[in-house]
Backbone as a printed PyTorch tensor [residue, N CA C, xyz], in Angstrom:
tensor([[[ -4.4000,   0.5810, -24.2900],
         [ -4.4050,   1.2090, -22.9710],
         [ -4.8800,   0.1830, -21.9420]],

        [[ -4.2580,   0.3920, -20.8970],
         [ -4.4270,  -0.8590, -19.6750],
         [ -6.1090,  -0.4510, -19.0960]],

        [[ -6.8380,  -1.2240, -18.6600],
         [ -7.7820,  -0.7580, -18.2060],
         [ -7.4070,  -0.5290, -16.5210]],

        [[ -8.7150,   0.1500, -15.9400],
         [ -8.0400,  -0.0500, -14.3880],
         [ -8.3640,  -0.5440, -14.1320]],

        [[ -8.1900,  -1.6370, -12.9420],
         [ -8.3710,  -2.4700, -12.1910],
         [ -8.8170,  -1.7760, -10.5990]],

        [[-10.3330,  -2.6120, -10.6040],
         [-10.5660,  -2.3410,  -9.0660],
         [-10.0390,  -3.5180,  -8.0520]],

        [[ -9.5850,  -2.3990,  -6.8780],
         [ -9.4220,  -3.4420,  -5.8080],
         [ -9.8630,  -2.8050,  -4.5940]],

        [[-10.0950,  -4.0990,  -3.3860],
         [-10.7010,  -3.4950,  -2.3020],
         [ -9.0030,  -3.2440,  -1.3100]],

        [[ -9.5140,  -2.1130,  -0.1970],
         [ -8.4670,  -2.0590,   0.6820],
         [ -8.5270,  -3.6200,   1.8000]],

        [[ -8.0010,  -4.3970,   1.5240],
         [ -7.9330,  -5.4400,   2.7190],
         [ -7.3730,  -5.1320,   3.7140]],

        [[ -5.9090,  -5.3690,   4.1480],
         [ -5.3030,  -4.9190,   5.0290],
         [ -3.7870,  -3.9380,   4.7410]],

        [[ -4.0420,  -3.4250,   5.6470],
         [ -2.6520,  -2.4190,   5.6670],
         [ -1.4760,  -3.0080,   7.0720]],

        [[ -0.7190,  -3.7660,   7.1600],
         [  0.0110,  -4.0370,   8.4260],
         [  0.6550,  -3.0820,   9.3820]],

        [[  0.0000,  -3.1260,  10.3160],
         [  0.7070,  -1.6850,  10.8930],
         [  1.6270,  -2.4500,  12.2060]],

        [[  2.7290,  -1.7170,  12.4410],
         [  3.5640,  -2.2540,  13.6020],
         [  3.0430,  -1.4830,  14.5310]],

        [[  3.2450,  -1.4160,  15.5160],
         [  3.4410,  -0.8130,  16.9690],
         [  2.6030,  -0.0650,  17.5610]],

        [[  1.1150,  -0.7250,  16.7200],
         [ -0.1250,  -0.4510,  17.1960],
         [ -0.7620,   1.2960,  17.1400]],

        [[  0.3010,   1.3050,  16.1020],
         [ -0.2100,   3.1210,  16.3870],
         [ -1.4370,   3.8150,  15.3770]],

        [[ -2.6880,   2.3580,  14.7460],
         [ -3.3880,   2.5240,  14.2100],
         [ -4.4590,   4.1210,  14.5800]],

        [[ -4.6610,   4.3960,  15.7010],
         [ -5.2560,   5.8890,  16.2970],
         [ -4.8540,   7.1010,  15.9180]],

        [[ -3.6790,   6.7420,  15.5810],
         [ -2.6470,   8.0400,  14.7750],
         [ -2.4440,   8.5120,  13.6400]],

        [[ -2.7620,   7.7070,  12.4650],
         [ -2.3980,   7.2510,  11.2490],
         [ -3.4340,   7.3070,  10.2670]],

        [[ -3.2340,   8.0940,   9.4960],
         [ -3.9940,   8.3680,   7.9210],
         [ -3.1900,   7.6820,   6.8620]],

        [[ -4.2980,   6.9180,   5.9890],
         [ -3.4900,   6.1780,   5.1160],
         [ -4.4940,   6.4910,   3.6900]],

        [[ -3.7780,   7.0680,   3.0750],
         [ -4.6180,   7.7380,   1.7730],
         [ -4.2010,   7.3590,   0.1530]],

        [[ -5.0700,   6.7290,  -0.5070],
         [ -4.4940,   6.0020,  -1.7920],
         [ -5.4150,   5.8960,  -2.5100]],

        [[ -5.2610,   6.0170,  -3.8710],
         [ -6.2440,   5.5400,  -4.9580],
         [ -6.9230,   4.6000,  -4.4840]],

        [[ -7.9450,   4.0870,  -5.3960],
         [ -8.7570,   3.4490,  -5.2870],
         [ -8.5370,   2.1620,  -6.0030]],

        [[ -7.6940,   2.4890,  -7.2520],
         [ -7.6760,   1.7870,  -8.6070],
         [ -6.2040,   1.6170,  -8.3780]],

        [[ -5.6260,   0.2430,  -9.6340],
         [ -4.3920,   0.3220,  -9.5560],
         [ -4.4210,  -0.3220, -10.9670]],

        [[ -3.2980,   0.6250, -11.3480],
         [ -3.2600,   0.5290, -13.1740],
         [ -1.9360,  -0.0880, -13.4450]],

        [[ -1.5580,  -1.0710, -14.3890],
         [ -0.6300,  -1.7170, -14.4930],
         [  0.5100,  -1.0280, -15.4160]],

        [[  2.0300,  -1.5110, -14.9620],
         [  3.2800,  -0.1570, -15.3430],
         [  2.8920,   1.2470, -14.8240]],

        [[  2.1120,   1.3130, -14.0460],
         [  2.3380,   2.9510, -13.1720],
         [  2.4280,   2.5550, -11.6140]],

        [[  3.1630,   3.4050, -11.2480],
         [  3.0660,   3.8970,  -9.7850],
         [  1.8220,   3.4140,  -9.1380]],

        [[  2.0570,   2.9180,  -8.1030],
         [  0.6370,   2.9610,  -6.9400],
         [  1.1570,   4.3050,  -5.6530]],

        [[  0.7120,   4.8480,  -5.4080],
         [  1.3310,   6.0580,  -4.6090],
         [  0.0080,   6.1160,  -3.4430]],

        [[  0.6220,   5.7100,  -1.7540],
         [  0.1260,   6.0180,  -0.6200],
         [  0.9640,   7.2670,  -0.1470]],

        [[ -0.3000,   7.8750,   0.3410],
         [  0.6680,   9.2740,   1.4680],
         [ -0.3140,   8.5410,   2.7920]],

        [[  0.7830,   8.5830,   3.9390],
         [  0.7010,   8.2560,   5.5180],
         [  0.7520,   9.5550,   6.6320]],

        [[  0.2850,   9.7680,   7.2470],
         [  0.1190,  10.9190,   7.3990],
         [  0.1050,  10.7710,   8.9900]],

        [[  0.9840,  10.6590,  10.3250],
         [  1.2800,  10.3490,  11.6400],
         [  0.8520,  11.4780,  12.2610]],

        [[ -0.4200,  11.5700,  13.0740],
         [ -0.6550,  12.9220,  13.9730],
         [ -0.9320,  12.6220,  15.0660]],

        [[ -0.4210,  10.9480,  15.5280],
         [ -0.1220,  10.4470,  16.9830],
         [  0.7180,  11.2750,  18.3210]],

        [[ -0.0640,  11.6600,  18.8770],
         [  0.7320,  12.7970,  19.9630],
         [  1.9540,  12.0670,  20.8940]],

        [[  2.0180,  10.4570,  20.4950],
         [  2.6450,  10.0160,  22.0460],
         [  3.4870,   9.2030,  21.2570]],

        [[  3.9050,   8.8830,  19.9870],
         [  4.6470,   8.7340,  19.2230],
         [  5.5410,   9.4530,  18.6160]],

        [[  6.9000,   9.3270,  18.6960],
         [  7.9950,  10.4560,  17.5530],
         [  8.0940,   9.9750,  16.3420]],

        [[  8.1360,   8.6610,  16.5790],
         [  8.1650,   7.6830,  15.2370],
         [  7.2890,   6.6640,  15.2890]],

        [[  6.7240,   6.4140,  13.8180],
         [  5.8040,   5.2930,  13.8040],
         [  6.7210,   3.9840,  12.8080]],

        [[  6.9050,   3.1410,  13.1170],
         [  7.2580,   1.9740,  12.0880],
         [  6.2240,   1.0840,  11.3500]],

        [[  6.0560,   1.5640,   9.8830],
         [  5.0930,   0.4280,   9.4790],
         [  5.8470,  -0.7060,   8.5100]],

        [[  5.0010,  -1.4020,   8.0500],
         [  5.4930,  -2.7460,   7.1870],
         [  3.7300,  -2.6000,   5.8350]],

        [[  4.2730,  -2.2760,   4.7130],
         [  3.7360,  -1.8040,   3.7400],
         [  3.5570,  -3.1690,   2.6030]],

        [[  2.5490,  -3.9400,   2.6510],
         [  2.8010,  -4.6460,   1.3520],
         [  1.5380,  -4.6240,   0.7890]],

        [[  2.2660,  -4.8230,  -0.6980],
         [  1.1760,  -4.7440,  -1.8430],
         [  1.6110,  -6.3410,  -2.4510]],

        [[ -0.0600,  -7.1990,  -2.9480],
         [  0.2600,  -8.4140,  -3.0440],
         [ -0.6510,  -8.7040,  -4.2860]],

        [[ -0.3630,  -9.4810,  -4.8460],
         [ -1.5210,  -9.7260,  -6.1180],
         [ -1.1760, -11.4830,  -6.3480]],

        [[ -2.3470, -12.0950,  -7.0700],
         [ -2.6600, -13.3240,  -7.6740],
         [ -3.4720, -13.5550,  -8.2960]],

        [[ -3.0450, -14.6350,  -9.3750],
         [ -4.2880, -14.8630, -10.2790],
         [ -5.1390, -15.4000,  -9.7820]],

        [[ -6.0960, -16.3820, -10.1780],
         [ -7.1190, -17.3910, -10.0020],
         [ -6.6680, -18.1560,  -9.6940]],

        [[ -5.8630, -18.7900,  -9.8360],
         [ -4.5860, -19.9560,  -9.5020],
         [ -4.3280, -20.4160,  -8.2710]],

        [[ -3.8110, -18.8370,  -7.9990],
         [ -3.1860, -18.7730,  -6.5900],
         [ -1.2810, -18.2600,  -7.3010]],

        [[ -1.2420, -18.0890,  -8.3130],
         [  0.3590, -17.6430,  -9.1080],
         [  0.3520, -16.2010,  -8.4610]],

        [[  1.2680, -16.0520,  -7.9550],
         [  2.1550, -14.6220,  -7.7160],
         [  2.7990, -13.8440,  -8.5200]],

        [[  1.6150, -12.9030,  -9.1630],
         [  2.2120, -11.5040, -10.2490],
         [  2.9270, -10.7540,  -9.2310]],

        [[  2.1670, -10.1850,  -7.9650],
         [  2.8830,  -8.7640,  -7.8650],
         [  3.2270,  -9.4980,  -6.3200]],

        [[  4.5000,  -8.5260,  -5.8590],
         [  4.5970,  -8.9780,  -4.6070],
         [  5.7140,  -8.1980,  -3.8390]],

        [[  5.3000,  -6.6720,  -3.0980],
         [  6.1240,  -5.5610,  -2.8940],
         [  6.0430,  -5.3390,  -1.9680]],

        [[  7.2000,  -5.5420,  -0.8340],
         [  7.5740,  -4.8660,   0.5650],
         [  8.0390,  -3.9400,   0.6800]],

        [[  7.2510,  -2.7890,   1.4320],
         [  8.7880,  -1.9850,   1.6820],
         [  8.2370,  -1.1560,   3.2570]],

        [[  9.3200,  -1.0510,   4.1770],
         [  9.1150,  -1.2750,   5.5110],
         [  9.3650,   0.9310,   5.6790]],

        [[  9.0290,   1.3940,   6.2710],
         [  8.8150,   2.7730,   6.1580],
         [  8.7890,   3.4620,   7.6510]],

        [[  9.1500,   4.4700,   8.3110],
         [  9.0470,   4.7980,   9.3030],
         [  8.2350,   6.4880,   8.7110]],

        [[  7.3250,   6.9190,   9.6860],
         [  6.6890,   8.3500,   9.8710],
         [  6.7120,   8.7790,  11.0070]],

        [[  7.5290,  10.3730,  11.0460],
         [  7.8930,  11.0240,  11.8530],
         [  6.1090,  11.5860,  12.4540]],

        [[  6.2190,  12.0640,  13.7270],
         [  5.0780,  12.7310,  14.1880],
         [  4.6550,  14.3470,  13.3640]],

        [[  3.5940,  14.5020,  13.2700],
         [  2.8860,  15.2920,  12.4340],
         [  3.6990,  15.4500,  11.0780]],

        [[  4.3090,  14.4920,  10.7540],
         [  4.2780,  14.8880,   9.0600],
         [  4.1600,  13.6670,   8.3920]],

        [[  3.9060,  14.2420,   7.0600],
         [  3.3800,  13.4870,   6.0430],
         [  4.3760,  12.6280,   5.0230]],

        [[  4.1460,  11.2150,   5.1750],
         [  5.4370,  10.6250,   4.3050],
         [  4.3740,  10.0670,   2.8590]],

        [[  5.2840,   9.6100,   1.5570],
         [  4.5650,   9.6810,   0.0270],
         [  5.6590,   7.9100,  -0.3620]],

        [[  4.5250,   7.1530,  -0.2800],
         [  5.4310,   6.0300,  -0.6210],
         [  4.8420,   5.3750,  -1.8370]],

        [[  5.7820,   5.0780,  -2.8500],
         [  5.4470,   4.3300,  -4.5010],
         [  5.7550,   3.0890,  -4.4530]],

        [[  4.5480,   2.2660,  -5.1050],
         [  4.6960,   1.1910,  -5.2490],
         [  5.0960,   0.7250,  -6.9830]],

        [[  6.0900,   0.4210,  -7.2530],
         [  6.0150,  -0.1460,  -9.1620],
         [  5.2070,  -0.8330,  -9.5120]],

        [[  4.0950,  -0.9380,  -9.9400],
         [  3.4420,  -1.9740, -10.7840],
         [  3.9490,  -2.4240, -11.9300]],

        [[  4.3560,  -3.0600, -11.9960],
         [  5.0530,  -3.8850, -13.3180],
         [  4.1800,  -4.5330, -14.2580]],

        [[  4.2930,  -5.2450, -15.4780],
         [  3.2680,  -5.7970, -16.0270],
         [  2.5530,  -6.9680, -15.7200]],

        [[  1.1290,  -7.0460, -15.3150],
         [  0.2600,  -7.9840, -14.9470],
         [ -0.5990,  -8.2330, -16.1180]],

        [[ -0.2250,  -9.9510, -15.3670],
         [ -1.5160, -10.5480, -16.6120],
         [ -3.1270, -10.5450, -16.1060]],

        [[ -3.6300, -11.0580, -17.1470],
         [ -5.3520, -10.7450, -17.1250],
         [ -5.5540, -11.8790, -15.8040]],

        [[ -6.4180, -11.1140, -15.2150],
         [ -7.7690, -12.1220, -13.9740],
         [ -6.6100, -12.2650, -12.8700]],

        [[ -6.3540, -11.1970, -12.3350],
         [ -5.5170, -11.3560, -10.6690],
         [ -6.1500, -10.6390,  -9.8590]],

        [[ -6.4510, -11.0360,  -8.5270],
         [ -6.3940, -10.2640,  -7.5970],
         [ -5.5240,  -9.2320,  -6.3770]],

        [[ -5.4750,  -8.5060,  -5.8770],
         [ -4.4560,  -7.8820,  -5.1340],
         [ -5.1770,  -7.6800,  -3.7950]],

        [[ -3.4160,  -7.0030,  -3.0040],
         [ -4.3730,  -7.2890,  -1.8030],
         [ -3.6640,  -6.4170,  -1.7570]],

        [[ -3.8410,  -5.0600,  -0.6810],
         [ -3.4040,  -3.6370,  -0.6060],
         [ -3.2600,  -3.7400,   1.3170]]])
């Protein structure tokens, strides 16, 4: 069984400054071959749409690139969008960046 892996939240990239608006809700842990799953949650009153840019990044000690996942996402005003990240198989002693 994989153990979990802690990581800290570093940064989340947000476009179009609509950080005031925006709930960003996710595990804590990220376990290797499962899902990483954020829900975003837009309750910006002066926005219809929010555009973000979503990456999840990982490295060993090295500086070698295990994980490395874009995916660019738009959230409508007051509702809630559910976005998955694949974790694929990682080797021992990497860090990530969320």
């Amino acid at each position: 069984m994989w153990q979990f892996i802690r990581s800290r939240i570093l940064t989340v990239i947000i476009f179009i400054g609509a950080a005031h608006g925006l709930l960003v809700v996710g595990p804590k842990f990220i376990r290797a071959n499962q899902d990483y799953m954020l829900v975003i949650s837009n309750f910006n009153s002066h926005l219809s749409k929010v555009d973000l840019m979503l990456k999840l990044e990982g490295q060993t000690h090295n500086s070698l690139s295990v994980l490395n996942v874009t995916k660019m996402i738009d959230v409508r005003r007051n509702m809630n969008r559910m976005v998955n990240f694949n974790v694929g198989r990682l080797g021992n002693g990497y860090q990530t960046q969320i």
